[in-house]
Every structure is written in C-alpha cells, then in structure tokens.
N, C-alpha and C positions, 0 to 999 in steps of 0.2 A: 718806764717800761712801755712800750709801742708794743702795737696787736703781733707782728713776731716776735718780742720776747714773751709776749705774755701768752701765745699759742706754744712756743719753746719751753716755756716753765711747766703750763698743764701736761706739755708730752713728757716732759721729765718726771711730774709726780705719778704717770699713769703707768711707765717704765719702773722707776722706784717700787709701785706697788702690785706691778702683773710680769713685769720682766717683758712686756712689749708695747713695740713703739707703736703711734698712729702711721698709718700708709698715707698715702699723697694726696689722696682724695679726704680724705676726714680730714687733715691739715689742712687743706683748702678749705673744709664746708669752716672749720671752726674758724677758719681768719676770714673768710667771706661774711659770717655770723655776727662776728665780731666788729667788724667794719660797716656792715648796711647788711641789716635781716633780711636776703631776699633768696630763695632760691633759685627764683628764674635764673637771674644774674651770674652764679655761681654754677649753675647748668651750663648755661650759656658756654661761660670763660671757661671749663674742663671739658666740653663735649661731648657731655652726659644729660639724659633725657632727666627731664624736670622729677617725673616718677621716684628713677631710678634713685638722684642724689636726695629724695624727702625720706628714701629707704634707708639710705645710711647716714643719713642726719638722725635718724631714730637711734641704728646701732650707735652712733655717736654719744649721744645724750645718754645711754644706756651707760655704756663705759664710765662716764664723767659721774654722774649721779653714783656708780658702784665705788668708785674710789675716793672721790671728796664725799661721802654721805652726804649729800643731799638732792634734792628732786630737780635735777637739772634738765630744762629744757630749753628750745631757742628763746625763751621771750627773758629768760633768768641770766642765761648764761656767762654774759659779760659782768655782771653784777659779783654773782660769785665767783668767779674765777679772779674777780679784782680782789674781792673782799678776802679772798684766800690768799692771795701774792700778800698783799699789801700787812695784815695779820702776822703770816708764817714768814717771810721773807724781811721785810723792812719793817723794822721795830720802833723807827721814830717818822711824828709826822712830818716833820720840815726836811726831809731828806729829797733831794731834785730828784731823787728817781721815782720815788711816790708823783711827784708834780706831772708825772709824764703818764701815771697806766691811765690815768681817764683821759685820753686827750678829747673823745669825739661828746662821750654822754656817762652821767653819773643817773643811775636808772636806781627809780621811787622805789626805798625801802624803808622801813620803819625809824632805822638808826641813822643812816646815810653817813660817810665819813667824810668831813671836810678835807678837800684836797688841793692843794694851792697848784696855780695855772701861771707857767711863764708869758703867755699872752692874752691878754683884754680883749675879750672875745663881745661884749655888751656896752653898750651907752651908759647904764647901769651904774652909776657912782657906791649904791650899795652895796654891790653883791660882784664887784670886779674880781676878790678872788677864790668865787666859786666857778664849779664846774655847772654846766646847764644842765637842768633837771628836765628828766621826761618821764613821765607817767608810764613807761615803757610795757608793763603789763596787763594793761589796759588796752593797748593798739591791737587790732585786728592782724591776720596776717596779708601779708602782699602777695596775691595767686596769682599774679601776672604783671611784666614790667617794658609793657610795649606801649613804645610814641610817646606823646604827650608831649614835647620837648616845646611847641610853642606855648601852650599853659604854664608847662613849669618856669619859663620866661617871664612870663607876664606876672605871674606870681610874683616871683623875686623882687621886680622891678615894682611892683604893689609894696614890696612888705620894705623894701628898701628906701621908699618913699614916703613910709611913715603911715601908708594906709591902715587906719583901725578897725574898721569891719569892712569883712570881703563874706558874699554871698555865693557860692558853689551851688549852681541848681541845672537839676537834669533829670531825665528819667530815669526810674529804674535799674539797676546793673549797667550805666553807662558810664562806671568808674570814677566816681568821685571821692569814694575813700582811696580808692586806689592810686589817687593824682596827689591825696592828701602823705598819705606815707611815701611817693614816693619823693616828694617835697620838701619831709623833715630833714633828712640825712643832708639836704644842703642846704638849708637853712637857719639847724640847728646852734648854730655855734654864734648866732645874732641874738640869741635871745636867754635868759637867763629860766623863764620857766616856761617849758612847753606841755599844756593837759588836753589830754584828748577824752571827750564825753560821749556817749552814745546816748540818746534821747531817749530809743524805744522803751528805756527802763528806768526808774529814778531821775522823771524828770523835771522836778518843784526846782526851781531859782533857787532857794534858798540851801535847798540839798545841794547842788551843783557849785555854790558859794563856796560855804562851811569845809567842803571835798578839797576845795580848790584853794583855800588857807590852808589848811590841814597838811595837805602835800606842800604848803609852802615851805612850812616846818620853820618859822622863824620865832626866836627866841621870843618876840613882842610880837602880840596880833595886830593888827592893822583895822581897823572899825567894818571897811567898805571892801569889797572885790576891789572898787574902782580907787581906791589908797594903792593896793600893789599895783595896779598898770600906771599910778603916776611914781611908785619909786622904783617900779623894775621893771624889765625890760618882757613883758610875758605875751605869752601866744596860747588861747583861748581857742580851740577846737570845739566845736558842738555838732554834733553829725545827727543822723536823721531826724533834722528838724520838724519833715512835714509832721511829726507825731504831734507838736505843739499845736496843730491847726484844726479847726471844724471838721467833720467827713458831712458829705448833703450840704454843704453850702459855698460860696465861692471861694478861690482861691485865695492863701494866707490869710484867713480868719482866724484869728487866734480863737481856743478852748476857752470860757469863763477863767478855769485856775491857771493858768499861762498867760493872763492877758501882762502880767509884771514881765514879761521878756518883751514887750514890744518899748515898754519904756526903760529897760535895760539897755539894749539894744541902741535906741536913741541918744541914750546918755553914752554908751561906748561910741556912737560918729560924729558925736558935737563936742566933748567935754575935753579937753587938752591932755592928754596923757602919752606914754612914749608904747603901748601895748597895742594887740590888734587882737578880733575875733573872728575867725571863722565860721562861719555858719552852714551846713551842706545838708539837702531838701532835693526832693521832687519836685518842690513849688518857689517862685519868686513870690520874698515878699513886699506887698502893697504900699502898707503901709509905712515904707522906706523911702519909694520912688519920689517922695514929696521933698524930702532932703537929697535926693542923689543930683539934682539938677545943679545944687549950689554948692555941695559938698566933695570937695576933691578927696576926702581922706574915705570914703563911702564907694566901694564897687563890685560889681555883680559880674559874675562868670557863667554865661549859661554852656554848660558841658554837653558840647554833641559826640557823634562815633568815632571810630581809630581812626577810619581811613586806610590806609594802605596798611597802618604799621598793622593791622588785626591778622595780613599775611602771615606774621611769624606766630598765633596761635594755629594756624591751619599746620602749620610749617611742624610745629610742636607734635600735634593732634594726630599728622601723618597720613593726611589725608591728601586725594590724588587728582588729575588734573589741575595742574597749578596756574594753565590758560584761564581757567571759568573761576580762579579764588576771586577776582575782585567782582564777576558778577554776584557772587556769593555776599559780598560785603557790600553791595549797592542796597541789593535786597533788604536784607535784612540792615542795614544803616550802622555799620559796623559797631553795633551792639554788642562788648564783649558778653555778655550773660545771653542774650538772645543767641549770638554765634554757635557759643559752647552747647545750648539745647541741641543747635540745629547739625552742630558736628555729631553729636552722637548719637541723632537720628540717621545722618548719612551714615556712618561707620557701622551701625547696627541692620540697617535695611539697604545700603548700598555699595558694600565692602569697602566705604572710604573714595568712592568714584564720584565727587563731583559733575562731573557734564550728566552722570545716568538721574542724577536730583533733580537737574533744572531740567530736564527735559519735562515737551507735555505738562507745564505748573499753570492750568488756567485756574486751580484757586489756589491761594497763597497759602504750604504747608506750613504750617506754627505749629502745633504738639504743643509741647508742655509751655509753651511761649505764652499762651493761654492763661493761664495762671498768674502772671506777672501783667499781664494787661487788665484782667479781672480786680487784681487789687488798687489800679489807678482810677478806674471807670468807677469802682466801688466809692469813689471818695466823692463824686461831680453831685453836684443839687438835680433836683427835679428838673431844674431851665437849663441847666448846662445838657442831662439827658434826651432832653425832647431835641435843643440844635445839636448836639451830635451824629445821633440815631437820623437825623435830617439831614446832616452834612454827609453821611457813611454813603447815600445814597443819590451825592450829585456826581457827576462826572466831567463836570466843567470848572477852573477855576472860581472863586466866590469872591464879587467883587465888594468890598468892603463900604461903598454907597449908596448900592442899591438897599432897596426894601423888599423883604420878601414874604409877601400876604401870608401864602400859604404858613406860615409858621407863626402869626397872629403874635407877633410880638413888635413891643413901640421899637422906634432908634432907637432910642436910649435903652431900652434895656436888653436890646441885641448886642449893641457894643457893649454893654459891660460885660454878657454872659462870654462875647468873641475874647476879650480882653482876659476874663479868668482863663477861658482853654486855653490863652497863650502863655500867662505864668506856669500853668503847671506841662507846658512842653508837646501838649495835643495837637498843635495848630504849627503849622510852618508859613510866616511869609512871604507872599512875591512881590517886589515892586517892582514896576515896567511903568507902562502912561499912568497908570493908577495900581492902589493899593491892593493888592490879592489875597485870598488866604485859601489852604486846602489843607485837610485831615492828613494827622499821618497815616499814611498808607500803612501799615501795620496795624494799625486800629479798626480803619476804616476798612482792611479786610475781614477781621473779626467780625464788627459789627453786622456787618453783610450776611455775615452765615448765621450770627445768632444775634435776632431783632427782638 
C-alpha cells in the first residue's frame, strides 16, 4: 500500500463513519504528511499560506483522532494509519501488500510490526528485511524549508562516503536542526536506525545509550552502542551539544560529568564501524581538530545564513519592498530566527514597508535579537569578555600579528582567547596579504550600546 492507497483507505474509513469525504486540501496535507512532515512544502505545492494549511492540518487530525480513537497528530499519523491498515485490512504478515505500506519509515513504537521490504535499502547484512527505524516522535517540527541545497549535498556525499562523525556548528537559530530534518527524508532509506537526541535534557552517555538500544528493540542486546554501529547500519543525532560544555571558560570544554562524550566521540572517528554521529552546537569542538587533519572519516560543517533563499521567508511574511529584502538579509546575515524577530518588528511598527526600516539606521535595531545574543556572550570566560568588549570597539580590521599592549595580554594567550571566539562563531575571518579578524557586526553592535 503506497501513501495514496493508504490516504484512499483512511478517506474510506472517515466516509464509512461520518458519511464525508476529505476535500482536496486535507487529502494533500495527509499525503504531504505522509511522505515528508513538512508544511512549508505542502503550502508551497497548494498555494496556501503556511498559517492557513497548519489550521487545517489541525481540523485534519481532529477528524482522524474522532474516528480511529486515537490521539492523532502529525508526528503519529503514519504510524497509526499503518498500524490500522495493516491490522483491519491484511490479516497475514507475508502478504506483498503489507511489504509495501512502510515504504519510506516504520516510526518508534512500543511493539513495532515487522514488515518485509522488496528492496535492500542498507549495507546491513542484519537487518536487510527490516524497514528503517526513526525515532520519529522525538524530532522537532520543520518551521521553514528554504535553501540549503549546497549543505544538503555535502551531507550526502559525507554519509555516502562513510563519514562517521560530522560536526554541525553555528550560531543560534541559524538552522541546524533545520538542515538536520530536512536531511532525514533523503537519507533515510541508507540506514537501518536513525535517533535523534536533544542534549538540553537527559543528557548523561549512558542515558542516551540504554535509549538508543531500547529503541533498537532487538531480540539480543548488544553489550556496546559501538556493537550496533559495527552490525547496523545507524545514524546517531545528538543536537544542542553546547549544553555538554563549560559556560565562563573556553570553547568546547567539556562539563566534569560529560567529559565520557569526548572519548565517546573519539572512539566513533577512529574505531571501524559502518555508522556515523552527528553532533550540532553553537561551538566547534577542540578537542577533535587533533584527529581531523588525519582523519577522513571525521568533518565539521560550520553553518552560516540563507542568503538569498531567506527571500522566500519575507515572501511568506508578506512584507513589502522586495528591492531592499536582500539589504535586509545582509544586515542581519540572513539569520532565519534573527529575521523572523525583525520581520515582526517591521510588520508591527512599519506596516510590512521595508525601505521605511532601513531608513535613518545609524544604530543597529535588534529588539528581541537581544536575547539570543545575551545567551551566547553569557557562556564566554573572563578573557574571552575583556577582548571582545575590546574588539566591539575597533573600527579597523585586527591583524592577527600584531600585539596589542593596551589589552596586557601575552601572544599566546591572545591567540587562544581569538581561536575559542572563532569555534563558537563570534569572529569572522579575512584573509588578504595577511590574516584579519573582525567581530560580528551583530554582536559588536550590541556591545556598543551595552558595555
């Protein structure tokens, strides 16, 4: 059964039980749903504002949850709608038409039904005919699905080359879970287990472990994490790493109780296995770069703005002069989260009129942008604080040889303090005759105004 039989089976039991069909659009959001959880996507392809189709993806779920009793929503919905075909409809499990409703993902449930797959989708000599598992109610939602397409490239051609830890680091809302879902759905079918972790909560090794067997669900445990990445084929998600790290001292310094992920970590880029880990931070870490020089199965992605693609958030947003959007997106470094602040300060204070914003900006408006830079500056040491608070106020590039009295610190521990604001994304370089460096201009507005 493929995503229109199995959208054609649920409009049949909702007909069956209310006497009416779904319309055109809820038959879209549910096979959109079905196929890749996204509603930008699904906006997009019906020509319906993002809003409008999250309003009837609700009346959607409503429907489906009143007629199959149960609490259907996007993150379930494939799951149960399988697990009701496949129950109510086909009675034996070797039957081909079962082989076919999971084609894309069999999503993490307690009992999960084995469902056999006309194609080998994994390197995986174990688990050839399973379907690939994903932690599916675990993932965050995807609230925007613009650009990326050279990342997602690179990605590919990472995981398809056997890379087993890739580092995802960036600032703040500058879309890195965002790059990570939008990643899975074409990725998904290379790998037999895909878990996605969020750090900021439960985040001891060993908990993250135990989770990550658990969801294996395999009849025999396995002693090590690192046993199922040599006999399956898995992909290891771990998202806001910085949580693992020191706050007041330099970048990627592991916490005392964290410090077993650093040699976790090591053991997944050295140790021969057929899995890979993603890792995604605010901050590059350190004590990796020591192995990246030798290690090709080891690489780091530092994720900067949209660029152009952040047009089609303006575009969305409905805001006006579409001549001055990319000045808009210089500014601010097309920062989707920054953007979004700053869109609904224009909408709120300028009826949506970009050219009347930039006018007259001799200091930089941020609003609530503020907040989000507060909690990165919150994390820097005493020495990182004094050269930044020092750096907010040159106006010349900073040559990376000189020596600079006034700030009474040695070489050496100027370069290390330059080197941590460059993992955690504070510092942008120039090279020309020699090596430059200069504050981000978003920071280094802030700072300006509050010393």
């Amino acid at each position: 059964m493929n995503i229109k039989e199995l959208s054609k089976w649920a409009d049949d039991q909702i007909f069956a039980k209310t006497g009416e069909r779904l319309d055109t659009l809820q038959k879209n959001i549910l096979e959109g749903v079905l196929e890749h959880p996204n509603f930008c996507k699904i906006a997009d392809n019906n020509g319906y504002s993002y809003d409008y189709v999250r309003e009837k993806g609700a009346q959607l779920w409503k429907i489906l949850s009143d007629v199959f009793e149960e609490d259907i929503k996007q993150s379930n919905v494939r799951s149960i709608l399988e697990n009701k075909a496949s129950s109510n409809i086909y009675n034996f499990v070797n039957s081909p038409q079962i082989g076919n409703i999971n084609s894309h993902v069999n999503i993490c449930r307690k009992h999960p039904q084995s469902l056999k797959r006309k194609k080998r989708r994994s390197p995986s000599s174990n688990s050839q005919n399973q379907s690939p598992k994903i932690n599916q109610d675990n993932l965050p939602e995807l609230n925007y699905n613009y650009g990326r397409k050279t990342e997602i490239s690179t990605l590919k051609d990472w995981l398809e080359n056997q890379t087993k830890l890739i580092t995802i680091y960036g600032l703040s809302g500058i879309g890195k879970t965002a790059l990570i879902l939008k990643l899975i759905p074409e990725i998904q079918e290379n790998f037999d287990y895909i878990f996605y972790r969020s750090l900021e909560d439960h985040r001891e090794l060993i908990k993250v472990k135990n989770d990550f067997k658990s969801f294996c669900d395999q009849t025999q445990s396995l002693p090590d994490l690192i046993d199922y990445f040599k006999n399956y084929r898995c992909l290891l998600i771990l998202d806001d790493g910085h949580n693992l790290f020191k706050t007041c001292d330099l970048a990627g310094k592991y916490l005392p109780e964290f410090k077993d992920y650093s040699r976790f970590l090591q053991k997944v880029a050295s140790l021969d296995h057929q899995s890979c880990v993603i890792l995604i931070s605010w901050e590059k870490l350190g004590d990796l770069e020591i192995l990246e020089g030798d290690n090709q199965y080891l690489k780091n992605l530092h994720l900067k703005g949209l660029g152009e693609s952040a047009r089609e958030i303006f575009k969305q947003k409905g805001l006006k002069d579409e001549d001055k959007w990319d000045d808009l997106i210089n500014l601010y470094q097309g920062n989707p989260a920054w953007l979004n602040i700053i869109i609904l300060a224009i909408k709120e204070l300028y009826n949506s009129k970009v050219a009347d914003f930039l006018i007259d900006q001799d200091e930089l408006f941020l609003g609530d942008i503020e907040s989000i830079l507060e909690n990165h500056l919150d994390r820097l040491s005493e020495s990182e604080n004094k050269v930044i608070h020092w750096l907010a106020n040159q106006d010349i590039l900073i040559d990376i040889n000189q020596k600079y009295l006034d700030l009474n610190l040695s070489k050496a521990k100027f370069l290390q303090i330059i080197q941590s604001l460059i993992r955690r994304c504070l510092l942008k370089i120039i090279t020309e005759k020699t090596t430059n460096f200069q504050l981000n201009l978003i920071f280094k507005a802030y700072l300006k105004v509050n010393k």
